[in-house]
Every structure is written in C-alpha cells, then in structure tokens.
C-alpha positions as CSV (number, residue, x, y, z in Angstrom):
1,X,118.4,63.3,113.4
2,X,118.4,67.4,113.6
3,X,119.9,69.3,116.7
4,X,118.1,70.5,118.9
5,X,118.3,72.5,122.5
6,X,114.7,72.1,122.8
7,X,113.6,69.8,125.3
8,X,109.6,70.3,124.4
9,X,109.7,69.6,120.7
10,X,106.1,70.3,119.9
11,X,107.1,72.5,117.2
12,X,109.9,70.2,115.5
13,X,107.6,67.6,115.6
14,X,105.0,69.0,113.6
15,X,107.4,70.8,111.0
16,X,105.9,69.6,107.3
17,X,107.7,66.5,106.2
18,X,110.8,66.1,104.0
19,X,108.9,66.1,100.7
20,X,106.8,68.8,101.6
21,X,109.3,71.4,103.0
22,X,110.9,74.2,100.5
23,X,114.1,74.1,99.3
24,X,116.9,76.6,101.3
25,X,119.5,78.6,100.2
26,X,122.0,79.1,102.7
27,X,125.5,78.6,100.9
28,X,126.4,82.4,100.8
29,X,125.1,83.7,104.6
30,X,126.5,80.0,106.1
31,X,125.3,80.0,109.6
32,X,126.3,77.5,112.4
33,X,124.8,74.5,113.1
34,X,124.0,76.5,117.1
35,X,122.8,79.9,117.2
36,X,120.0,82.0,119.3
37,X,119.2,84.5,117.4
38,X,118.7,86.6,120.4
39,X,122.4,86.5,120.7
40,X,123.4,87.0,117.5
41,X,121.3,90.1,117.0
42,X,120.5,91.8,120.5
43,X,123.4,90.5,122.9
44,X,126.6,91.5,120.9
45,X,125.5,95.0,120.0
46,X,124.6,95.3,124.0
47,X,128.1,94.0,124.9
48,X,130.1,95.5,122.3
49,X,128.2,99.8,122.2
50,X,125.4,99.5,124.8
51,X,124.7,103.3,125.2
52,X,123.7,103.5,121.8
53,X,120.0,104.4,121.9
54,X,117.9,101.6,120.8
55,X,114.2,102.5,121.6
56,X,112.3,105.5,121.6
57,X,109.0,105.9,122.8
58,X,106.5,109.1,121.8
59,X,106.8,110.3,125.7
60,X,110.6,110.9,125.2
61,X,111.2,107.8,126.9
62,X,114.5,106.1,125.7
63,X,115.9,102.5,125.7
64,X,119.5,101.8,125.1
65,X,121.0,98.4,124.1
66,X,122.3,98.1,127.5
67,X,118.8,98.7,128.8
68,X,116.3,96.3,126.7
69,X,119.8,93.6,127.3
70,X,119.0,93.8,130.7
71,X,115.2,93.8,130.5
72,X,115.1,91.1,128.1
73,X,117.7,88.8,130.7
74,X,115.5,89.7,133.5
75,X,112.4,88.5,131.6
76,X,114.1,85.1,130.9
77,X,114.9,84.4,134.5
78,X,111.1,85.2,134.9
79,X,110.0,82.6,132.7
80,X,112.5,79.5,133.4
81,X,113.1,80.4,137.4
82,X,109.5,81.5,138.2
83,X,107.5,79.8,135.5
84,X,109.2,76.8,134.8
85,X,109.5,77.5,131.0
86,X,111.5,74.8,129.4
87,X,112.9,75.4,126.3
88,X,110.6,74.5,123.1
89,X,107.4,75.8,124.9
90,X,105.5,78.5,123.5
91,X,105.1,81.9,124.6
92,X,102.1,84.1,123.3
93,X,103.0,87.7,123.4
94,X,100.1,90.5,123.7
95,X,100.9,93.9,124.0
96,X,100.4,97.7,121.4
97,X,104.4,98.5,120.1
98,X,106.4,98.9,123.0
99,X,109.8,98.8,124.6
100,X,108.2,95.9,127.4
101,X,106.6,94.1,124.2
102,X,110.0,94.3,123.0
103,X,111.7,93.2,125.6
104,X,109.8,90.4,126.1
105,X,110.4,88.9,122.6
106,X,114.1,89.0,122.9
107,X,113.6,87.2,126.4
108,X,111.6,84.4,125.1
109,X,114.3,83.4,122.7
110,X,117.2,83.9,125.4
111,X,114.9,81.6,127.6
112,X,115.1,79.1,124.4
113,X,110.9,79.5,124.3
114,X,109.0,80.0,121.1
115,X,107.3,83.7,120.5
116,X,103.9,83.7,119.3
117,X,103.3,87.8,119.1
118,X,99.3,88.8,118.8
119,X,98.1,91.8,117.1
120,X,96.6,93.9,119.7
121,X,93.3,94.1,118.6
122,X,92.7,90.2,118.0
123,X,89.5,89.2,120.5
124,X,89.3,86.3,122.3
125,X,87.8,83.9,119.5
126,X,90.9,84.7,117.7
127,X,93.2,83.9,120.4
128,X,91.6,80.8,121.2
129,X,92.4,79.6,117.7
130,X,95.7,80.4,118.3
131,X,96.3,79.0,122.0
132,X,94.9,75.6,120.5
133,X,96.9,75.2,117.5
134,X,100.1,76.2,118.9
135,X,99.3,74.5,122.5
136,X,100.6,77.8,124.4
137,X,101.7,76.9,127.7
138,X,102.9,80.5,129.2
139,X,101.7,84.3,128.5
140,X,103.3,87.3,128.9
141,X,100.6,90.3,128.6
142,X,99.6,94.3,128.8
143,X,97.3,94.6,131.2
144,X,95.2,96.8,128.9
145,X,94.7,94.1,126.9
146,X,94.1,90.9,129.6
147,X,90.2,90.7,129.2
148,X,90.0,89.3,125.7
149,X,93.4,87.1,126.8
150,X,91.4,85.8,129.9
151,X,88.2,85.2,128.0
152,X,90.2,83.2,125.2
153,X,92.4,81.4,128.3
154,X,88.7,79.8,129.9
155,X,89.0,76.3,130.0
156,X,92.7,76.3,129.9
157,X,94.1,77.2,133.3
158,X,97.4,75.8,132.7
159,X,98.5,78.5,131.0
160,X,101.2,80.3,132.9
161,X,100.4,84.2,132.7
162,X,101.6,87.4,133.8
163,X,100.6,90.7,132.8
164,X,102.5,93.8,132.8
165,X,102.3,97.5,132.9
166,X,100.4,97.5,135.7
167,X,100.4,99.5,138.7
168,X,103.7,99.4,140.6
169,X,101.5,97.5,143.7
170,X,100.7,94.5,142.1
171,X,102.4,91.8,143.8
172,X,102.8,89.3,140.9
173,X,103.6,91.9,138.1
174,X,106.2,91.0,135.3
175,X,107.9,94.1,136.2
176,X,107.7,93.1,139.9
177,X,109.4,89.4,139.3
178,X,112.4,91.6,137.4
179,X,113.7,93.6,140.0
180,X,114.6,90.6,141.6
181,X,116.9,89.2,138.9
182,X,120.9,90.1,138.5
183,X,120.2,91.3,135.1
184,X,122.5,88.3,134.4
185,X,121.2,85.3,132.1
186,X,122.7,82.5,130.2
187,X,121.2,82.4,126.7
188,X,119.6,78.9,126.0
189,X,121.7,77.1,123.4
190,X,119.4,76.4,120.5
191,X,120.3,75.1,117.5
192,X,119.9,77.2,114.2
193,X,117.1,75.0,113.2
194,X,114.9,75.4,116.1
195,X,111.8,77.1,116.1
196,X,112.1,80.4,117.1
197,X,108.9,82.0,116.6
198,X,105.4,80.9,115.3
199,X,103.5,83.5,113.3
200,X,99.9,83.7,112.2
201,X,98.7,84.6,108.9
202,X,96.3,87.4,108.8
203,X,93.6,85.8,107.4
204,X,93.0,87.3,104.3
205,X,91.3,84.1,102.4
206,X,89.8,82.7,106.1
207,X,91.3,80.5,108.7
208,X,94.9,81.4,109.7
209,X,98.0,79.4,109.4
210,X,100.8,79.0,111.7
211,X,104.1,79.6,109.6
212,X,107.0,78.6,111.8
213,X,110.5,80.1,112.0
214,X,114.0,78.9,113.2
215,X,116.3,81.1,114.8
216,X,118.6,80.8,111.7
217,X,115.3,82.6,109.6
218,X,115.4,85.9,112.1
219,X,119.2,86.3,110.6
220,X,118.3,85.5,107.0
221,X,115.8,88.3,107.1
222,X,118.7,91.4,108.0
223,X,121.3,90.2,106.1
224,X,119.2,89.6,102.9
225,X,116.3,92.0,102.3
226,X,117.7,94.7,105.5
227,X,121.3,94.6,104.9
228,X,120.9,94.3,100.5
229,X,118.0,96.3,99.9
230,X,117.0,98.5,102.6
231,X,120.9,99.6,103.5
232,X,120.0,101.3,107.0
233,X,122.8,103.7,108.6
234,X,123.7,103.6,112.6
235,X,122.2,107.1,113.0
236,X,118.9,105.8,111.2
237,X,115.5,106.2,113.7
238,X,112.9,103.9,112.1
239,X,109.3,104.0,112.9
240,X,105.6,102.4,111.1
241,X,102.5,101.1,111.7
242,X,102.5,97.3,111.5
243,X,102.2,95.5,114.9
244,X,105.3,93.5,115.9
245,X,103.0,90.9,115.7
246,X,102.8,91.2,111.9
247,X,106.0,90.3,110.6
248,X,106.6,92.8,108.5
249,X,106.6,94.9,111.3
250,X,108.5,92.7,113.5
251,X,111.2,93.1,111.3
252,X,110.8,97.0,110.0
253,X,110.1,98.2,113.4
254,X,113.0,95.6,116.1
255,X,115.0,93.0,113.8
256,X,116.1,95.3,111.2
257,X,117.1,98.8,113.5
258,X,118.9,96.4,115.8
259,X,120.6,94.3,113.8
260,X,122.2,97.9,112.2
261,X,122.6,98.8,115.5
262,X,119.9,102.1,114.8
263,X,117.0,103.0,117.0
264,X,113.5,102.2,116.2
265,X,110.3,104.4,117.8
266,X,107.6,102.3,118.7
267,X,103.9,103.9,118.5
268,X,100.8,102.8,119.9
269,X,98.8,105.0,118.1
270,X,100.3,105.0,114.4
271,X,97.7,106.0,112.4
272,X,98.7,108.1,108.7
273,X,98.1,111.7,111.3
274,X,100.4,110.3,114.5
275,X,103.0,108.9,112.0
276,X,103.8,112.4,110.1
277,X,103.6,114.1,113.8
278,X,106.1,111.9,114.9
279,X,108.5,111.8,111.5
280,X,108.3,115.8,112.1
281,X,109.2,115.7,116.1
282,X,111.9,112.7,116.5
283,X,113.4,113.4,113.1
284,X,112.5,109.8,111.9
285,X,114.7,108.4,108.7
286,X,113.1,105.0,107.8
287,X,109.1,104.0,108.1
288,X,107.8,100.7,107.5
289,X,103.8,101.5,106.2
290,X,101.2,100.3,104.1
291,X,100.4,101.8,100.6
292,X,96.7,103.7,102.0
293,X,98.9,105.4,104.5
294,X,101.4,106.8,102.0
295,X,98.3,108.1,99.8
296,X,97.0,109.5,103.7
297,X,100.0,111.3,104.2
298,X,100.6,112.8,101.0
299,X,97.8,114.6,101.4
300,X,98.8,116.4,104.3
301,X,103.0,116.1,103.6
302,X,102.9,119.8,103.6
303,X,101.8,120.7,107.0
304,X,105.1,119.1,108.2
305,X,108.8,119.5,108.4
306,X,109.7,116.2,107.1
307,X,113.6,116.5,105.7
308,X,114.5,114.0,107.9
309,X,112.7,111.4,106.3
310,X,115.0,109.6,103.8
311,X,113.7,106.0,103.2
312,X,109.9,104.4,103.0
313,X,109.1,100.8,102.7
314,X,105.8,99.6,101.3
315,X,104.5,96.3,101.8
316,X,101.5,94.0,102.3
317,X,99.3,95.3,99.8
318,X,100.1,96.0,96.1
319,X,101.5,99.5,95.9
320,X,100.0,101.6,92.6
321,X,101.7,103.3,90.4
322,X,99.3,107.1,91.0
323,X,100.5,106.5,95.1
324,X,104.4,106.0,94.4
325,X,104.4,108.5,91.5
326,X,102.3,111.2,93.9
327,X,104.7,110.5,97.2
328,X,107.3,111.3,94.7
329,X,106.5,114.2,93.5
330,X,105.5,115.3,97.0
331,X,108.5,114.4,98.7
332,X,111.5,113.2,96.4
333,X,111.4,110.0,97.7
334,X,111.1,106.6,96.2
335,X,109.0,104.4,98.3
336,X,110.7,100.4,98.3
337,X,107.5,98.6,97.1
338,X,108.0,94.9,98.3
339,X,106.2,91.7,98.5
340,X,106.8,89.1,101.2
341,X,104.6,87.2,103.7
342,X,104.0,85.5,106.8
343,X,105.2,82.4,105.4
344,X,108.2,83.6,104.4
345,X,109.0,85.8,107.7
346,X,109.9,88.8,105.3
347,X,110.4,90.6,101.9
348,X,112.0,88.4,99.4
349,X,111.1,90.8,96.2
350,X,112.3,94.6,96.3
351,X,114.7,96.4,95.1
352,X,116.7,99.2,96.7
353,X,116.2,102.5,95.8
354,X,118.8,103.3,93.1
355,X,116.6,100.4,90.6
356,X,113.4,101.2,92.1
357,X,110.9,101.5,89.3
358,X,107.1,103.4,89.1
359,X,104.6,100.7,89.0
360,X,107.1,97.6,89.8
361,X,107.6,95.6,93.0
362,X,111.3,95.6,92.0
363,X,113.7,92.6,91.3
364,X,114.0,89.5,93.7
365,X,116.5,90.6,97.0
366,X,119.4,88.8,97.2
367,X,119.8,85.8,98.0
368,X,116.7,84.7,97.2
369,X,115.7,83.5,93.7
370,X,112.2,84.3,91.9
371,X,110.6,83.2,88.8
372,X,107.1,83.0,87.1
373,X,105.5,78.9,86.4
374,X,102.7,78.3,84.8
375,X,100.3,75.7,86.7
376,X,102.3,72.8,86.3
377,X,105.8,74.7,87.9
378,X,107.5,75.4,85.1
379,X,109.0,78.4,84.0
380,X,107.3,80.6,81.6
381,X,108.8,83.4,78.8
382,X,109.2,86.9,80.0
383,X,106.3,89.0,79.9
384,X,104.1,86.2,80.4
385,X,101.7,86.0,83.0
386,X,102.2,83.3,85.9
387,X,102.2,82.3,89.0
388,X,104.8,83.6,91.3
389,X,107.6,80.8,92.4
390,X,110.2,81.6,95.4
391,X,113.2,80.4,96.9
392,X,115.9,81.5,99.2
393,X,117.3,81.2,102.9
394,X,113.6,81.2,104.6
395,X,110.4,79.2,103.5
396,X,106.9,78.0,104.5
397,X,106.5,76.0,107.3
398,X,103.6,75.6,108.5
399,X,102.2,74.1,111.7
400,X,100.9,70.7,111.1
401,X,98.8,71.8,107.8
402,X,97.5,70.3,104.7
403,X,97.6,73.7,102.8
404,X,101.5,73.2,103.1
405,X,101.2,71.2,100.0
406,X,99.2,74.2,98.1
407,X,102.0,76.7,99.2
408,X,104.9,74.4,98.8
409,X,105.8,72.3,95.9
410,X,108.9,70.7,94.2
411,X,110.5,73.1,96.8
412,X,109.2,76.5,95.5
413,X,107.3,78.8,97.6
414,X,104.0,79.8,95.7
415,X,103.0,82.9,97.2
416,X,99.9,83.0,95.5
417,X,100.3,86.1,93.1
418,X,100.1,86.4,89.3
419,X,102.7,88.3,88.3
420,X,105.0,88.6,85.1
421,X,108.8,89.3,84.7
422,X,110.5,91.8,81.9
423,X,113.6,90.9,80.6
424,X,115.6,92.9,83.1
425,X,114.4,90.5,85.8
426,X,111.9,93.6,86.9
427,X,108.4,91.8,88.8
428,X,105.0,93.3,87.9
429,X,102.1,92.4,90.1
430,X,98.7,91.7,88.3
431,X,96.2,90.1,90.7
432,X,96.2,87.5,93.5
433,X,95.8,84.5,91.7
434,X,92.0,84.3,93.2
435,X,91.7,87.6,92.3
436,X,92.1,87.2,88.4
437,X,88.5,88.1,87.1
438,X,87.0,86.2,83.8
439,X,84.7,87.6,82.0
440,X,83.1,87.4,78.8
441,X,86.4,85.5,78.2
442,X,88.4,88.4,79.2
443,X,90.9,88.1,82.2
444,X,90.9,90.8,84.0
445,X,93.1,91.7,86.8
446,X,91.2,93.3,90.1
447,X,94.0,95.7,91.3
448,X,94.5,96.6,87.7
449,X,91.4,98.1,88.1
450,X,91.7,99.4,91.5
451,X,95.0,101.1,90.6
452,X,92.7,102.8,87.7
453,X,90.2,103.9,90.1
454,X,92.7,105.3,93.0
455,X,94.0,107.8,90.4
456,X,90.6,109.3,90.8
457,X,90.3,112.4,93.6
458,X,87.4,111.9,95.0
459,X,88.4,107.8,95.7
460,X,89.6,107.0,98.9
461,X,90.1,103.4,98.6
462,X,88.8,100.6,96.3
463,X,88.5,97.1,96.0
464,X,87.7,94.8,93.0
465,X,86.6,91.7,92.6
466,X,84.5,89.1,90.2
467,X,80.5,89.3,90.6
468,X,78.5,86.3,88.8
469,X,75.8,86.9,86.7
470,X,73.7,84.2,87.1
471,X,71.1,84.8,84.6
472,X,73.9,85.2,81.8
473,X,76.6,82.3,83.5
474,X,79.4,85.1,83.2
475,X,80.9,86.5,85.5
476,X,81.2,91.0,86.0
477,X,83.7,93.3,87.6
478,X,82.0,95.0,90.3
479,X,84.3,97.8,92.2
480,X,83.5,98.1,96.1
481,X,84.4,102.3,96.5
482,X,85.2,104.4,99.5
483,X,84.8,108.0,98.7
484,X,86.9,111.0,100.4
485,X,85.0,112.7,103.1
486,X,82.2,115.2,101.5
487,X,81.7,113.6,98.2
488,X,78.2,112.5,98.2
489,X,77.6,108.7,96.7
490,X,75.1,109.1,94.0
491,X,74.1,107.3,90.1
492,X,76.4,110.4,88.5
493,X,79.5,109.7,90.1
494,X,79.2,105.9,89.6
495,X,78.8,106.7,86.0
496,X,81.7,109.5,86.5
497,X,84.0,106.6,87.8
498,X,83.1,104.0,85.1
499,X,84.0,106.4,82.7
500,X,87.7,107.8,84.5
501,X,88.3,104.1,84.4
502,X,87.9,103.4,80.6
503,X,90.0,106.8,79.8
504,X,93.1,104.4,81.5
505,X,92.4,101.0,80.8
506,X,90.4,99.0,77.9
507,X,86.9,99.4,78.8
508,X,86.0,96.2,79.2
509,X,87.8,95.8,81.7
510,X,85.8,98.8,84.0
511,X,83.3,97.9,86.4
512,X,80.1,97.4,85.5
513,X,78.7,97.9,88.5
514,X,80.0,100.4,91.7
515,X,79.4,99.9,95.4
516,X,79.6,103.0,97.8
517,X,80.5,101.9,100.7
518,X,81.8,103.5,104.3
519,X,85.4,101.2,104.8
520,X,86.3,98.6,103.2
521,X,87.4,95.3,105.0
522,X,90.8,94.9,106.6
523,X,92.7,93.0,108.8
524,X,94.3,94.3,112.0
525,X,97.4,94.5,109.7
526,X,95.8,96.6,106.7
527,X,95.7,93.7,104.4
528,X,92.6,94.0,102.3
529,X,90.2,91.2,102.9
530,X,88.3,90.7,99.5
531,X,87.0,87.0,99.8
532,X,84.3,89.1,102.0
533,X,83.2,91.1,99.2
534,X,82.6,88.4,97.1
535,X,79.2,87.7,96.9
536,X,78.4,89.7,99.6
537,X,74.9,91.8,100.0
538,X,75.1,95.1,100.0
539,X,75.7,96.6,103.4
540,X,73.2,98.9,105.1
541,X,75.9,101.7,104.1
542,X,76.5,100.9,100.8
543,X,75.0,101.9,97.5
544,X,75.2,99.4,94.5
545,X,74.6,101.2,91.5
C-alpha cells in the first residue's frame, strides 16, 4: 500500500491503475519516500537568503522570499484553522499572475491540499466542469474574477470560498483572516507520491482532462528540463505570458525562478506590446512565451532597449523555422523551442542553447528518454516518420479517464505528435498526429504548410488543416489565414499565397483553397484549436476563396 499524509484520498483513489500508469524514471534525481514540495522548493531558500527578491510586480511592488514564506504560511493557517481543510482536498485557485495567486499556491501545498489553478478567463461552464470532476471542496479567489466562480459554484454551496484583493473593509477577506496568523506554519507531511496539484488540459481536441501531479513531479520539472536545459542564474528576472494556471507557465513564471533562487515578474496584462515594455523597464533576462508572440515582438524589437534579455523559451505550439531564424537575426538570441504538455507537467524535449538548432525542437532533456514508434510501439529507423513515445521522472495521470489508455501504453507517454529523429538524436515536428493531411494519396503535414505560409509578410497567423471533398472522396488542404493589419483579403492574394507556398514546398502540398479570416481560434493559453476549423462554415468574417 503507498504512503500517504492525505487523509481525503479522492485523488489517490482515482490514479489510473497499475497497468495503465507510465513507466518512471527516478534512479538519478532519487527523491524520498516524504517530501512537500512546498518545502523543498519555497521554504529552504526563505530560511536559508530570505531578502533575496522573489516577485516583482509592474507597480514596482516587490516580494522577497521571506515575504511570499510568510504569506504563503498565513494562507495555510487560513485554510486548515478557519476552513477546516484536511489534507487531500482540493483547492481551485482563480486569480490574473500575481504575488497573492502565488502565494496561495505555495500555501495549498504547505496545508497538504491539492491546487487546481484556473486560467483567468475560463467562464463559469468551464469551471463547473472542473468543480465536478475534481470534487473541489474550498476556493481561494480574486475578487475581480468571483462572478463567473459564483455562477459555476450554484448548486454547490459546500464549497468553502474566500476571495481576495478586496477592499481593506471586508470583514471575511483572505487578506483579513492573515493578519491574524503568526506567520508560523507546520508544513503538512505528504508523501512524495501524493497528489500535489491537478491540472486541466486546455482543450485543444474538446473536453479537458484532469492530469494529476505528485509533489515528487514539481521537483522532477527544475532539476530536469530548468536545471539541464534552461541553466537560470540567481540574478536572472524571468517574466511571460502563460497563466500560472497553464503549466508551462506555472513552471516558467514560479517553479523554475524559485527553485534557482531568481525573481520572476508577474503581469496581468502580457500581451507581445506589455511584455517588450516590461523586458525594457525591469531589465528582464528569461521569458517564457508562445511562438505568435516572438513573431509580435520582432516586429517592434527595435523600439526597445532590450540587452538585458538573454534567454527565450518557446513552447505550446510548434515554433517555425522563418520565426526562430527572424528573432535571431533581430536579436542574437536563440529561442529554446520545446515540446511538453499538461500531462506531463512540463518540457521533456529541448535542448539548451549551445545545440539549439533552426527548425528543431531540440534533443530529449535529460533525464527523460524519447523515441519515434510506429502504431504498434515499436521503434522505427531514423528519419522515419512516427509517432512520438516519452518517458522520464513525470507521466500522465489522469483523473479517473478512459483516454488514459490512448495516452499511455506499455508505459510510454504518446504525446500525440508525428515527429522523426536524425541520427544525432535531433526531434523534428511534422504534424499532430490528427493533423497529418491525406490527399490524393499524398500525406501532407499541416504546420508544414503553415510554417510555408508564415514566411509570407503580409500573414499574420495561419492554420491548416484537411477539407473533404465529397464529390471526389479525397480529401484537400485548405489554409485558414489572418492577414497583417491593412492588407485587404481579395481572389489576388489567395492566388499570391498559393503560389509563395509552392516556391517552398512541393506544390501539392499548397492549399487549394484559402480562408481570410479576422483570428483564428485559441485557447486561453494560445494553443491553436484546429479541430474547430475542420469542417467548419465559413464565418461571417471570412472569405473562402
């Protein structure tokens, strides 16, 4: 029987079975069989250089280690002495990037609860999905963003909840309940296999999944893909877009600048313009972004003084080659193209960037292994097209789900990426394996498409996927475009496209048919959506041509 300090073991309970759970590699980092990661991470660098800075805010307001230790105790006493939290419950977080949001993390897993972080922007319906599937039994929120909480909490008044950043005259504010803790708290021993967080997928191909994560996982993350590949200095400010409630930016933006014992700036606004203003005014090293934002800023690099900036990490989409070789060239810097995912808490392919490579989403981090299988698992020659296979310290999870068996077999993670592998162990991506296009017996990859069309000036963004022809039973690439403000959609430029796209690739392979349209669909977290382009009518905005 596993350890456990949890006393509600909802989570353990509904962990996939033996047989279906992914094989761990743990031998080199060897963790204990006890460990709160809150400890491990947050705690010693408090006791040990608490004046450090730790968090920044754009209003010059800063954190130190000492500061969010205390915060984050006080929290905890607010959750087991006045809530009755007992460890194992979950806690659903809701807040924009801030120090409280912050705090509040750390002092769900000193209180030995389970964090389940929202992105800000989710409404109600979403939540509600979420409260029911992870059977939240306390809340900590903004109070700019209660309304959609309270709408999704209707029928469930059970739900402990307390908001925070409210006016100083609320009786029952979070902030309120605090200054009547010590500051003191006794972390909750939990064991390294305990569920520390539960984290939603962002819904890419339809209804999210609830990966779980032990405490042991929020380790494996910074001394693997932070500590290996990313190589961040004390004096290092980081600072992004993602929501902490995306992991990749719960580990860019808090995991990975405290476990180096750096500073992190937290934005609420972090938009391509906000994020060069604030890399030019706080003299910010490290940022965590997605691959449109890089093309966003390159645009305007030189409007600002920007030596500070000394390392960029790309993740969540596909990076192309045109947007690393143009940042480049811009600014001397090698963006760290990665891949990782909910499911596996973090990146577990990127290289650092000494071997980074134009075009390649590097080698696989260490301690994690990756390969390319065909579709019955096993491994295929170099060069080869495949499906992606992973393994390493951290692996799906998920919540009480029948998909576990899709994403997790013989022990491999299957991401769910075609990719292939050179001989020096160098990943290329090639499509999402729903994303791989047949036509006219052709395969054709989508974002090798896109990345032909993105080199174009006048395209803003781009999405391709596989249209069927129903009078000829084939199937056609059709390319979904945004165009850059001013540039007018018409028959010409469609053409004009279509052509620019056979000068780089084969030409069977460009689109036969081109969509204008006004955005293209995202999730809160920038992850390109494009099951709902598939098959979809053209929107009152678009053009099909």
């Amino acid at each position: 029987m596993r350890p456990t300090g949890h006393a509600d073991t909802f989570a353990e309970e509904r962990l996939p079975a033996a047989g279906a759970m992914p094989e761990l590699l743990l031998r080199q980092l060897g963790y204990p069989q006890w460990l709160n990661a809150a400890t491990e991470l947050l705690d010693r660098r408090a006791l040990s250089d608490g004046n450090r800075r730790c968090i920044l805010t754009p209003s010059g307001d800063i954190w130190t280690y000492d500061r969010l230790f205390d915060a984050s105790n006080r929290i905890a006493a607010v959750l087991v002495d006045d809530l009755g939290l007992k460890a194992g419950n979950r806690v659903l977080l809701r807040a924009p990037n801030t120090p409280m949001l912050a705090a509040c993390w750390f002092g769900v897993l000193k209180a030995g609860g389970i964090a389940v972080t929202t992105m800000p922007l989710y409404r109600a319906a979403e939540l509600r999905v979420m409260i029911d599937k992870a059977r939240i039994s306390h809340a900590l929120c903004d109070a700019r963003l209660q309304e959609e909480l309270d709408s999704a909490r209707a029928g469930t008044p059970d739900i402990r909840t307390i908001r925070f950043q409210e006016q100083e005259s609320s009786p029952d504010s979070l902030e309120r309940r605090m200054r009547a803790k010590s500051g003191r708290f006794e972390n909750v021993r939990t064991a390294a296999e305990d569920v520390a967080l539960i984290a939603f997928t962002s819904g890419t191909t339809g209804t999210p999944k609830a990966a779980m994560h032990y405490h042991r996982d929020i380790l494996a993350i910074c001394d693997t893909y932070c500590s290996r590949v990313l190589q961040p200095r004390e004096d290092d400010l980081f600072a992004g877009s993602p929501p902490l409630g995306f992991t990749f930016g719960l580990g860019g933006l808090l995991l990975f600048p405290v476990h180096a014992g750096a500073a992190t700036l937290l934005l609420e606004k972090s938009g391509p313009a906000e994020l060069l203003e604030a890399v030019a005014k706080f003299r910010v090293t490290t940022i965590f972004t997605a691959p449109l934002a890089y093309r966003a800023m390159a645009a305007a690099w030189a409007n600002y003084a920007l030596g500070s900036l000394r390392s960029c990490v790309s993740a969540g989409e596909t990076l192309p080659k045109a947007i690393w070789e143009e940042w480049l060239s811009k600014t001397g810097i090698k963006i760290l193209d990665g891949i990782g995912s909910t499911e596996m808490l973090h990146i577990f392919v990127g290289s650092p960037a000494a071997d980074a490579r134009a075009g390649s989403t590097g080698r696989a981090v260490p301690g994690y292994i990756a390969e390319i299988h065909d579709g019955n698992g096993y491994p295929v020659e170099n060069g080869v097209i495949g499906r992606l296979a992973v393994k390493g310290p951290t692996g799906c999870k998920y919540l009480d789900d029948p998909r576990q068996a899709s994403y997790v077999q013989n022990g491999w993670n299957y991401p769910g990426d075609a990719y292939r592998m050179d001989d020096e162990g160098y990943f290329w991506y090639v499509a999402r394996t729903d994303d791989m296009i047949v036509s006219a017996g052709y395969n054709i990859a989508g974002p090798e498409v896109e990345q032909a069309l993105i080199a174009h000036a006048d395209v803003k963004e781009v999405a391709v996927v596989g249209e069927r022809d129903r009078q000829r039973e084939t199937n056609y690439v059709k390319a979904f475009v945004v165009l850059v403000d001013g540039c007018p959609p018409t028959p010409e430029k469609a053409e004009e496209l279509r052509d620019f796209c056979k000068s780089r690739i084969a030409p069977f392979k460009a689109p036969r048919e081109v969509e204008f349209i006004s955005a293209l669909p995202r999730t809160e977290s920038g992850k390109l959506q494009r099951y709902k382009l598939r098959g979809a009518a053209t929107s009152k905005e678009g053009t099909a041509i």
